[in-house]
C-alpha positions in Angstrom: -37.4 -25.2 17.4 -37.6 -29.0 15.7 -40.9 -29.7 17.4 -42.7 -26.6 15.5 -41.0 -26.8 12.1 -43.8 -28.6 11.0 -47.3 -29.1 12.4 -47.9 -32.7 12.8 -51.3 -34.8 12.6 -54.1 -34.9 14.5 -54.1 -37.9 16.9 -57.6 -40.0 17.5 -59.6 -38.3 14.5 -60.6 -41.3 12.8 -61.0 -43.6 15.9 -63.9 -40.9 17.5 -65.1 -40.2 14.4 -66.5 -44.2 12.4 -66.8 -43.9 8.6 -70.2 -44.8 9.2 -71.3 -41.8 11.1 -73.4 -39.4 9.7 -73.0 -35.2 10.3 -76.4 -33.4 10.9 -76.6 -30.2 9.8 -78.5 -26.9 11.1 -81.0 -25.5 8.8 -79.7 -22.0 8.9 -76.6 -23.4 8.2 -75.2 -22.4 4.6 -72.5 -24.9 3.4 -71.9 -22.9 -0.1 -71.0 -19.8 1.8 -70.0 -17.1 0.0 -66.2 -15.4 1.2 -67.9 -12.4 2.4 -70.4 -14.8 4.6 -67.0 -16.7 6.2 -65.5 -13.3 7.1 -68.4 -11.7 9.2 -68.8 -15.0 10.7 -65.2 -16.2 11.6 -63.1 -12.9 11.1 -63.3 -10.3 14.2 -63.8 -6.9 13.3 -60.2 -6.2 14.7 -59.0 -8.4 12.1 -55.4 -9.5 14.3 -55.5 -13.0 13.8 -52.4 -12.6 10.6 -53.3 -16.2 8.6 -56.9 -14.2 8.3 -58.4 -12.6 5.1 -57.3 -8.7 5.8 -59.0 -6.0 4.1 -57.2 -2.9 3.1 -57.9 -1.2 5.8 -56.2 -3.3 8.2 -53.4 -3.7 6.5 -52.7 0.1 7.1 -53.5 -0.2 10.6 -50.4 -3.2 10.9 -47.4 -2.3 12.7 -44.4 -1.3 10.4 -42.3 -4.0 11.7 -45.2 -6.4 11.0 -45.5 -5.0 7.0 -41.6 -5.2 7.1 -41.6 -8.6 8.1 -44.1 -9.6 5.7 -42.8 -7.7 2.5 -39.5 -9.8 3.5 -41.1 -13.3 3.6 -43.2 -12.5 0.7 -39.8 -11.6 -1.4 -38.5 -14.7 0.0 -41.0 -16.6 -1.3 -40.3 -16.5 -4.7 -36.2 -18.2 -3.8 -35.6 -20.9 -2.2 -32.2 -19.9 -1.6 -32.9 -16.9 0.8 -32.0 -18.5 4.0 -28.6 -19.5 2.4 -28.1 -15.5 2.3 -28.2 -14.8 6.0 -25.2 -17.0 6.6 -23.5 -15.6 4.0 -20.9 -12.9 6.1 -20.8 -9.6 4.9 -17.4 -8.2 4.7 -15.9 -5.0 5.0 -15.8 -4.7 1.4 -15.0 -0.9 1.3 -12.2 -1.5 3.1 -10.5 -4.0 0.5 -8.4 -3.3 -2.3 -9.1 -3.9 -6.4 -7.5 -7.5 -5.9 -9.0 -8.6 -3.0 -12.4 -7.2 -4.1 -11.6 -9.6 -7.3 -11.0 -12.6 -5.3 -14.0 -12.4 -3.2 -16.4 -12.0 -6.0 -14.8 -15.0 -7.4 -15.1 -17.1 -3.8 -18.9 -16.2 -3.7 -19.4 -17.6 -7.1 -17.7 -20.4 -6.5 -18.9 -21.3 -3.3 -22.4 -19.9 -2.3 -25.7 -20.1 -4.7 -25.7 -17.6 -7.0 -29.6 -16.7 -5.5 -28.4 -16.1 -2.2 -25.4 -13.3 -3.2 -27.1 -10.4 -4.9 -26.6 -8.3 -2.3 -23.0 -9.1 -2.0 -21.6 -9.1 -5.4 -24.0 -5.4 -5.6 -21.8 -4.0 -3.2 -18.2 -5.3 -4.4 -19.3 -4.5 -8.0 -19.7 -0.7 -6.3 -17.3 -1.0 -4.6 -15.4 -2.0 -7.4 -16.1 0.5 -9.9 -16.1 3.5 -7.7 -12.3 2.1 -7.0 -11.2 1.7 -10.6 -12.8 4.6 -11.5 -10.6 6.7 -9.0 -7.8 4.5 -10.7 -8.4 5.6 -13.9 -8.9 9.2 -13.0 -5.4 9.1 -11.5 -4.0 7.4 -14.7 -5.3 10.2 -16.8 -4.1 12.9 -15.1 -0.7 11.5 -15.1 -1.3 10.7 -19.1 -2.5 14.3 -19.9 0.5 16.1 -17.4 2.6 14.0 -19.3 2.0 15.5 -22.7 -0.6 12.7 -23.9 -3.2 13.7 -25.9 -6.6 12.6 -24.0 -8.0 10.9 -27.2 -5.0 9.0 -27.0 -5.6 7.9 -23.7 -6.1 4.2 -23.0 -5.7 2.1 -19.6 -6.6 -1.7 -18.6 -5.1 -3.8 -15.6 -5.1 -7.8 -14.8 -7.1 -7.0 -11.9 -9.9 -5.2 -14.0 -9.8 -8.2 -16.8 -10.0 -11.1 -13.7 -13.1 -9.3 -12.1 -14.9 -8.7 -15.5 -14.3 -12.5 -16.4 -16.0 -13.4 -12.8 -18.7 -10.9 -12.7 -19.8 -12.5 -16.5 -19.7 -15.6 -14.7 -21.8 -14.4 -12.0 -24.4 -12.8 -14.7 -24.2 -16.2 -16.8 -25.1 -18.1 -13.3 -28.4 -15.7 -12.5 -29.6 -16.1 -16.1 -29.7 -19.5 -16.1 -31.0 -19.6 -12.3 -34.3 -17.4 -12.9 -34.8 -18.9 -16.4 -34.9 -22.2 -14.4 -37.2 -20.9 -11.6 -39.3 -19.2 -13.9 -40.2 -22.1 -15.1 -40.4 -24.0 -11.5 -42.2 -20.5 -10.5 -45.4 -21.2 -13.1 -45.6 -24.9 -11.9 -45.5 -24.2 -8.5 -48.7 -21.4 -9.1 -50.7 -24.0 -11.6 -49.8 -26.7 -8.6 -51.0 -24.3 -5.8 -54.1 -23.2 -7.7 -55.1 -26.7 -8.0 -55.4 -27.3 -4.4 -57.1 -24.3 -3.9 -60.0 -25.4 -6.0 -59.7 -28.8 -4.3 -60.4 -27.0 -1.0 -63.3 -25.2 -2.8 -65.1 -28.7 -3.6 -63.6 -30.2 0.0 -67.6 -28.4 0.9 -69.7 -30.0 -1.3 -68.5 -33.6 -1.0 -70.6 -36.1 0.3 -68.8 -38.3 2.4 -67.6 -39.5 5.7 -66.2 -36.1 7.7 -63.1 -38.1 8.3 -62.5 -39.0 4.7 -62.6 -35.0 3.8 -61.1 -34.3 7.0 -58.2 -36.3 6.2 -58.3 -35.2 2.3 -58.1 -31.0 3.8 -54.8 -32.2 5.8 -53.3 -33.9 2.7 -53.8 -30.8 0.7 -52.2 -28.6 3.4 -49.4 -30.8 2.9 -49.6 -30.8 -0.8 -49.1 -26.9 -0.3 -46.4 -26.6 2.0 -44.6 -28.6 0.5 -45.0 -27.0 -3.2 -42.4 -24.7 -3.8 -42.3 -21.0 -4.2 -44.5 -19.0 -6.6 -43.9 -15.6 -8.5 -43.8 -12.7 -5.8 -46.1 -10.5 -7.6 -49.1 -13.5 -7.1 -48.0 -14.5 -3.6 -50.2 -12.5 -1.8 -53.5 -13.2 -4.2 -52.5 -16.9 -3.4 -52.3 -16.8 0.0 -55.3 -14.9 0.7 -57.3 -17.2 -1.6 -55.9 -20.2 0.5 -56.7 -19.0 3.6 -59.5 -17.7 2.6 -60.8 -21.6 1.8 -59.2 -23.0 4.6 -60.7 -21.0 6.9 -64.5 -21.6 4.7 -63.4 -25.4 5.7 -63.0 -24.9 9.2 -66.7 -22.9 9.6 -68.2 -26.0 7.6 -66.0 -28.5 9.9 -68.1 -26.0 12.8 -70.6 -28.7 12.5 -68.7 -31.5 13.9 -66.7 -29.5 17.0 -64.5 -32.3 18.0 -62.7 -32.4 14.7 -62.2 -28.6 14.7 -61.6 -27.8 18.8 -58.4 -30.9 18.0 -57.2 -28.7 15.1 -57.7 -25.1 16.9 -55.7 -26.8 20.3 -52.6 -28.3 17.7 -52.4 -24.8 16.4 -52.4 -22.8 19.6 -49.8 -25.5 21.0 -47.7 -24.8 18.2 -48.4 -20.8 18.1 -47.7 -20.7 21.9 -44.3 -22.6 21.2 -43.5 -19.6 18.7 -44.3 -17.1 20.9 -41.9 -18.3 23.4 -39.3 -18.5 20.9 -40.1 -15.2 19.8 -40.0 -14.0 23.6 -36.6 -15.9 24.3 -35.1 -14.0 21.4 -36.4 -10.5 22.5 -34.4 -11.2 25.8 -31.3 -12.4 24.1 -28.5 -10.1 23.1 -28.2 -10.9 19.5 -30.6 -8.4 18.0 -30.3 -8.9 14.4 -29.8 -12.8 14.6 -33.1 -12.6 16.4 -34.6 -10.5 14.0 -33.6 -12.7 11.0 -35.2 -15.9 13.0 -38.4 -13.8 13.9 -38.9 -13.9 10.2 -39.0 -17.1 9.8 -41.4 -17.4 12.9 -43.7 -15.5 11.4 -43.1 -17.2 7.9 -44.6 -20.7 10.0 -47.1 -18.7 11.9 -48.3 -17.7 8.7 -47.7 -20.8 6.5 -47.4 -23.8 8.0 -50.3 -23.1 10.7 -54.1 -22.5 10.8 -56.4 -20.6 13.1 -57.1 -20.9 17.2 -60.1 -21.0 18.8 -61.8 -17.2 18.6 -61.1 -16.6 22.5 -57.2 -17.0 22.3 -56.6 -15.4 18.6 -56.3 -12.4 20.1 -54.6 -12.5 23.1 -51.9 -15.1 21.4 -51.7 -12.4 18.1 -51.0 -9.6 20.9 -48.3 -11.4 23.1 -46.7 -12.0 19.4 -46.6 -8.6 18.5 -45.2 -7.6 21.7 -42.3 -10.0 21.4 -42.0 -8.9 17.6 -41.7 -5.1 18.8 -39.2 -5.7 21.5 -37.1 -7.7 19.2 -37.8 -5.0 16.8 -37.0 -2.0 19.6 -33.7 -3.4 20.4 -32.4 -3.2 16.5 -32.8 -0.2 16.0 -31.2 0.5 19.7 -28.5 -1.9 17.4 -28.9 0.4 14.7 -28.2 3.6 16.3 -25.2 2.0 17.9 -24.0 1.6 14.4 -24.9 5.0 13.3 -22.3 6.0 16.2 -19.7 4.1 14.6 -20.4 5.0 11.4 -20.3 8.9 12.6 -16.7 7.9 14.4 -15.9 6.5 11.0 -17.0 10.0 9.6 -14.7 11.7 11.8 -11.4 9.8 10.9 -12.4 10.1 7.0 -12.3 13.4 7.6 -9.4 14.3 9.4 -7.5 11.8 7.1 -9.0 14.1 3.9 -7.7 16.9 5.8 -4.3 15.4 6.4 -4.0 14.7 2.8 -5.5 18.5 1.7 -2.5 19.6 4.4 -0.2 18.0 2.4 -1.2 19.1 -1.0 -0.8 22.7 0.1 3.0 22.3 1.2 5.6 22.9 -1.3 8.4 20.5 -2.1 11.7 20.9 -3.1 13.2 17.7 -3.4 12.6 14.4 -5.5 13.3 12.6 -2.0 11.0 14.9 0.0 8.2 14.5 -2.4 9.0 10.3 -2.3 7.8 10.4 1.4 4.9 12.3 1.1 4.0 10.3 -1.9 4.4 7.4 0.9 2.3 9.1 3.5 -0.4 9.9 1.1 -0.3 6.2 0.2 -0.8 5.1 4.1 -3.2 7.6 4.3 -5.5 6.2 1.3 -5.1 2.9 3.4 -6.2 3.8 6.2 -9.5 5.9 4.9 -10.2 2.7 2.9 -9.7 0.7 6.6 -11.6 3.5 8.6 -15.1 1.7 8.3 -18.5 3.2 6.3 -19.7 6.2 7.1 -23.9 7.3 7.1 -25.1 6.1 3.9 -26.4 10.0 3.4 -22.7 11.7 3.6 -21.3 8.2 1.7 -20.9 9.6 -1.6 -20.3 13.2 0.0 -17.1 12.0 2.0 -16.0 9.8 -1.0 -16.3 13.0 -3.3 -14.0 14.9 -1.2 -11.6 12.0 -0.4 -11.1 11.8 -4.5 -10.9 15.6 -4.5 -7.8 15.9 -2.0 -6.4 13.2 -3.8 -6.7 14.2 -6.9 -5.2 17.8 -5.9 -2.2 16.2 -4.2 -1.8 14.4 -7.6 -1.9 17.7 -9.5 0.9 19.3 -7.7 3.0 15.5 -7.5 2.3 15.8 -11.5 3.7 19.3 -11.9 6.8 19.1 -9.7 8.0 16.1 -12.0 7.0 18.0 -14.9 9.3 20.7 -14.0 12.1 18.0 -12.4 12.0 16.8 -16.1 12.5 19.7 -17.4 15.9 19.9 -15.4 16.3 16.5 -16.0 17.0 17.5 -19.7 19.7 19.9 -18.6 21.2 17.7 -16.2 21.1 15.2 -19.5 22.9 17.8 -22.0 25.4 18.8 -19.6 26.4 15.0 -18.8 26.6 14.3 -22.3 29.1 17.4 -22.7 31.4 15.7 -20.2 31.2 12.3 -22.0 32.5 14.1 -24.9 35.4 15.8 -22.9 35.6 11.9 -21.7 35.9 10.3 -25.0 38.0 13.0 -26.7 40.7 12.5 -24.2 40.7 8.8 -23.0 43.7 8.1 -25.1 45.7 11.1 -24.3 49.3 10.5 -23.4 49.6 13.9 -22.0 49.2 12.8 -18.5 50.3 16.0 -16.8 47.2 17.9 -18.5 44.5 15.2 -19.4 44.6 13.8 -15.5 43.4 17.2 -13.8 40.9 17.4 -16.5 39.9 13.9 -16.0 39.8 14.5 -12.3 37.4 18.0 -12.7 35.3 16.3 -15.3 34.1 13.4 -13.0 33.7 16.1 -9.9 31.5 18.0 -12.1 29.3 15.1 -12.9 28.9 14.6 -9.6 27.5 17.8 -8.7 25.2 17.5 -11.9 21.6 16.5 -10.4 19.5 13.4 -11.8 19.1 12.6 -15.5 15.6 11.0 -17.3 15.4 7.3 -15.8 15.8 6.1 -18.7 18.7 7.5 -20.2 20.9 7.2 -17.0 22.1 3.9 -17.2 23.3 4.4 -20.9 25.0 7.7 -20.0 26.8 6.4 -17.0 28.0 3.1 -18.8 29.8 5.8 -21.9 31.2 7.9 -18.9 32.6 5.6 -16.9 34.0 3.7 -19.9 35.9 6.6 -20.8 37.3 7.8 -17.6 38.1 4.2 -16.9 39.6 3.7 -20.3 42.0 6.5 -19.4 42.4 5.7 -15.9 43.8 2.4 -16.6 46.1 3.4 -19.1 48.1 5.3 -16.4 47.8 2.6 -14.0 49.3 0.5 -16.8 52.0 3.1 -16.7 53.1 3.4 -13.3 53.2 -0.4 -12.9 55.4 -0.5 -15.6 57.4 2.1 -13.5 57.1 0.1 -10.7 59.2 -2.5 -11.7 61.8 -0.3 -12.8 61.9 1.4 -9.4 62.0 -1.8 -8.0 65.2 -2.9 -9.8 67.2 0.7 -9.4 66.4 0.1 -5.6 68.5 -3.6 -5.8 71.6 -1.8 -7.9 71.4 1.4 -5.2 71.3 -0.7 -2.6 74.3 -2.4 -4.0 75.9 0.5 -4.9 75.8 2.1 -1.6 77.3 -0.9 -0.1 80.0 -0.8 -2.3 80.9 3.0 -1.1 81.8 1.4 2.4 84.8 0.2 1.2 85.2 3.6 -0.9 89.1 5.3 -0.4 89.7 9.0 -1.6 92.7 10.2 -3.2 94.3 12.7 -0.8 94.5 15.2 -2.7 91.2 17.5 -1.8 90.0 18.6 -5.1 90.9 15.2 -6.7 88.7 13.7 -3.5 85.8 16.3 -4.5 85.9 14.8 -8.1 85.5 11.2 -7.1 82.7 12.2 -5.2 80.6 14.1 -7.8 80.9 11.0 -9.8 80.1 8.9 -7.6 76.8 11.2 -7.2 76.4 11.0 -10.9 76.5 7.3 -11.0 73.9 7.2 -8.2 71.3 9.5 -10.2 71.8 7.6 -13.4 70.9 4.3 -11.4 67.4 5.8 -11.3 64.1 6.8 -8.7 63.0 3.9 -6.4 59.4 3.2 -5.2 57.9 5.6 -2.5 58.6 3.2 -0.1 61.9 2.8 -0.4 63.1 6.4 -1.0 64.7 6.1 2.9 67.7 4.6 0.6 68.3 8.2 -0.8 69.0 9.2 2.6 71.1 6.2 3.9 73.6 7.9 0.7 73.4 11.9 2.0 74.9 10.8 5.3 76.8 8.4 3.3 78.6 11.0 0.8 78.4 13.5 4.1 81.0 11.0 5.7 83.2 11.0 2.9 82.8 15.4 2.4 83.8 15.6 6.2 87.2 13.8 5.3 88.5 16.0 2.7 87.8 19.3 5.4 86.2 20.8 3.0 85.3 24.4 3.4 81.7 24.6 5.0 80.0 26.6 2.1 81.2 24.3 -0.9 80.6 21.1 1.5 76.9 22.1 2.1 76.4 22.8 -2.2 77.9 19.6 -3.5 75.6 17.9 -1.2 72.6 20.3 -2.4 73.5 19.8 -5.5 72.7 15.8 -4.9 69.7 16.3 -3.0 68.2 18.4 -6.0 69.0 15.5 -8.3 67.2 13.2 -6.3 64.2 16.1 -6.4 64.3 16.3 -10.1 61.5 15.1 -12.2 61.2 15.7 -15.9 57.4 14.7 -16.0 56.7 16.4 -12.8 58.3 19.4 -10.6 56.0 19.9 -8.5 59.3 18.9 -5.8 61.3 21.4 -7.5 59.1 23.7 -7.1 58.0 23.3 -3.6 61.9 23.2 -2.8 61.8 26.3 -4.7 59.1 28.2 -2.9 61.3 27.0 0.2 64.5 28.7 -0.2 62.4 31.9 -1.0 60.4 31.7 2.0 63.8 31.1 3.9 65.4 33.6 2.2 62.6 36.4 2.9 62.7 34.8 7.0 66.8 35.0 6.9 66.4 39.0 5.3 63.7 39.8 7.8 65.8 38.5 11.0 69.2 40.5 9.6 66.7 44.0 9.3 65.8 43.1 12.6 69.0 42.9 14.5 70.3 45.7 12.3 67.4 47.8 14.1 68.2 46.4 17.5 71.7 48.3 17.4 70.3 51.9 16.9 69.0 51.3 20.5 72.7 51.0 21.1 73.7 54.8 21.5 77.0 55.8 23.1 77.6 52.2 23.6 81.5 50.6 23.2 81.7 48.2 20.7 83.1 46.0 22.8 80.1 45.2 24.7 79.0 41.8 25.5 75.2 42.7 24.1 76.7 44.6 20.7 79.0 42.2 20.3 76.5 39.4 20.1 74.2 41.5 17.8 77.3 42.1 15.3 77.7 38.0 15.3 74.1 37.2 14.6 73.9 39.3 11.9 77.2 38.1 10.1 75.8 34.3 10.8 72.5 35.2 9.2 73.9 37.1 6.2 76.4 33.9 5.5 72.8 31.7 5.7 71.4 34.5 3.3 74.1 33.8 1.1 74.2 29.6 0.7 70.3 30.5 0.6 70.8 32.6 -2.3 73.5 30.0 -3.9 70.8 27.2 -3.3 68.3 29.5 -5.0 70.5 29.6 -8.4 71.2 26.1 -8.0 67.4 25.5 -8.3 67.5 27.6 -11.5 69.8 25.9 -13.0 67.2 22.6 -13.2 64.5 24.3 -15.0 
């Protein structure tokens, strides 16, 4: 494309043409044409050649694309800064989230001219506020479920104050950009007017053909390289140009040579477009050729002058064609992307669905509700990430994605409105056990207060969830308490420990010492020595859990020294009762006692059941002898279990005796 950026000289004008030379002209010929003359005389009545003078009517008769294309360049022309916005990329911007919206605005600014992206920082900033907007509507609702007063209500973010300080940068930039090129926009008109009444006088100036040859190419120059104009007068300007240029090249009609040079540079160059143009109709890349065909057309237009009348055209048609392919296969592009954008319609939808689904269910849990509040979430990201949708359903789809929301919302909203209403329960009743707490932290009554102690914290347990912010406060009182109390019996029993600990040493030593023990030989004298050596034993103290074997090692021990006085069964079998339930006996706690107790009645009831039993057994024994093995054995069963029933029953009043 370098070699038809810029038409370039004609080659051998001066050296066929002397300044000395004179130009004869034809008597019918009119050099102060009038512009209606030039356009029966140059124009065809088809009016295709496009640098042309066009009336009305053929400007309806041009192809859409060809208007399109036109509009474009004639926008363009008033910014020099429009290329710059074709290599800008366009992101997915309703895809990204407040933040990253935020950030981009701020890249564009920083990086790109400000004249180049208007069409970008348009969509983030509708992006943007459609977004926040949702935001706030969300905020609200909370606010108002929450008891808040909507004239009260009131909500800002970083996010919303970082974009607002980049989008007044980006409105500070533009101002001073079109105050600047309105300025360069009126000089570039009062420069470009000039040279159109330059061409104007290019006609009536007497001198060598050469000379004003050479003075037309200068002012071509002159105008392509003046910079844009105001929009609203481009077309008037052009047209006026052209319409002079083309009044030069009928009065340059007189000296063919010049002219045929000019007419075969321009069709060299117009042909080099329209291969350009037909290279890019057979490329892939349909809107990268479209945005270059504009820019073809821009130099067709601008930067070159007319052909000779046989190839305007043919050249102007083989354009078109190329144009209209080009054209053809964007909107083939187009209606690919309407497919995507319809797919993109279907997943919105069925992700608004999904979320209306879930707004119907009930929940009954804070944790149930936590992972549909999570779901929701993923599904908000993912219809943000699903693509755009047909510009005509856009705000449609967008509507009911807020309204699904929104309803979800309302039902989130309630549930906590009624879990705080429990919450306050849940509160009351935690602060009746702290009191129960406190009020008995520093009870010594052990035997009571721990049970209660025990309950309380059971109870708290089963109590559900408190208001956030009260449940670190509560919990810190609570645990204080109970841990207050707690301690203080932990205090206790260690304290008991080391007492255990040294009644252990002095029982072991004791025991040892009842080796070497030698009982009078007189029985009841024997007995006594033995009860006090019992007593003497129980005044030494308990010993830890883990040493209670020790207790044991002394039944067998005084056992030993019973079986030596033959002692009669029943009184043997008491005295050492009588030591076991010393060992059992507590005065802070009888829970032994009273399992021993519930023993002996249990064996008691078993021993009374087995004697009824037997006694039955012997009324099968009818006209039996007594002496019979099988009676016999019944008769001694039952006299065996009724002595049982009886140490059972003395064990029994023994227990008694300890409460």
């Amino acid at each position: 494309m370098s070699d038809i950026n810029k038409p370039q000289e004609i080659d051998g004008v001066e050296e066929n043409n002397s300044e000395d030379s004179t130009i004869e002209l034809n008597e019918n010929q009119n050099v102060e044409a009038t512009p209606s003359d030039v356009t029966e005389s140059t124009v065809p009545n088809q009016a295709i050649e496009d640098e042309s003078i066009k009336s009305d009517d053929v400007v309806e008769e041009q192809d859409e694309v060809i208007n399109e294309i036109e509009d474009s360049n004639a926008e363009d022309a008033e910014d020099e800064g429009n290329k710059d916005r074709h290599t800008i990329e366009v992101k997915e911007y309703d895809t990204m989230s407040l933040e990253a919206l935020a950030i981009e605005l701020e890249k564009l600014i920083e990086k790109e001219k400000v004249q180049a992206i208007k069409s970008h920082v348009d969509n983030i900033n509708s992006e943007f506020k459609t977004k926040f907007q949702a935001l706030i509507d969300e905020k609200k609702e909370d606010f108002i479920n929450d008891g808040g007063n909507i004239i009260d209500f009131y909500y800002s973010s970083p996010v919303q104050k970082r974009y607002k300080e980049a989008y007044r940068q980006y409105r500070k930039k533009v101002n001073e950009h079109y105050q600047s090129l309105e300025k360069n926009l009126k000089q570039n008109l009062a420069d470009k007017l000039e040279i159109i009444e330059e061409l104007k006088g290019l006609i009536n100036v007497e001198e060598n053909i050469n000379t004003t040859y050479k003075h037309f190419k200068e002012l071509q120059e002159r105008w392509r390289n003046t910079g844009p104009i105001p929009r609203d007068k481009y077309n008037n300007a052009w047209n006026s140009y052209h319409h002079h240029v083309e009044r030069f090249y009928d009065f340059l009609n007189i000296n063919r040579e010049l002219r045929d040079l000019d007419f075969k540079h321009n069709l060299e160059k117009k042909l080099l477009i329209i291969e350009r143009a037909e290279e890019l109709a057979n490329g892939d890349d349909a809107m990268r050729a479209f945005r270059e065909l504009q820019e073809l057309h821009k130099m067709w237009k601008e930067e070159l002058g007319p052909v000779s009348r046989e190839h305007r055209e043919s050249i102007w048609e083989r354009f078109k064609t190329a144009t209209k392919t080009i054209n053809d296969k964007r909107q083939v592009y187009y209606k690919e992307i309407d497919k995507v954008y319809e797919k993109n319609l279907e997943h919105k939808l069925e992700i608004i669905s999904k979320i209306e689904d879930i707004a119907t269910q009930d929940t009954q849990s804070h944790s149930a509700l936590q992972k549909k509040i999570k779901y929701v979430e993923e599904l908000r990201e993912a219809f943000f990430s699903a693509g755009k949708v047909p510009l005509k359903v856009n705000e449609a789809t967008w509507a009911k994605f807020k309204d699904a929301v929104r309803t979800f919302n309302r039902k989130k909203n309630a549930f906590y409105k009624d879990l705080k209403k429990d919450q306050f329960k849940n509160l009351q009743l935690k602060l009746d056990l702290i009191k129960v707490a406190e009020d008995n932290k520093d009870s010594d009554d052990f035997e009571t207060v721990t049970p209660l102690m025990k309950k309380i914290q059971s109870d708290w347990k089963r109590i559900g969830h408190v208001p956030r912010k009260d449940s670190d406060k509560i919990w810190k009182r609570f645990k204080a308490a109970c841990n207050g109390y707690f301690d203080r019996i932990h205090a206790k029993r260690n304290a008991a420990s080391e007492e255990q600990v040294e009644a252990y040493n002095k029982k072991n030593e004791f025991l040892k010492s009842l080796k070497d023990l030698e009982l009078p030989k007189d029985k009841e004298k024997g007995v006594e020595t033995i009860k006090e050596h019992i007593k003497q034993w129980q005044i030494l103290g308990r010993v830890p859990n883990d040493k209670r074997y020790i207790d044991g090692k002394f039944q067998k021990t005084i056992d030993s020294l019973l079986n030596g006085l033959n002692l009669d069964k029943t009184e043997a079998e008491m005295i050492k009762y009588e030591n076991k339930l010393d060992s059992l006996h507590n005065p802070d706690d009888t829970r032994n006692l009273d399992n021993e107790r519930n023993f002996i009645r249990k064996k008691i009831d078993e021993v009374k059941g087995q004697i009824n039993q037997l006694e039955n057994n012997l009324q099968f024994f009818t006209n039996v002898d007594e002496e019979n093995p099988l009676v016999k054995e019944v008769h001694t069963n039952i006299k065996k279990h009724k002595e049982a029933l009886d140490l059972w029953k003395a064990k029994l009043q023994k227990i008694k005796g300890f409460y």
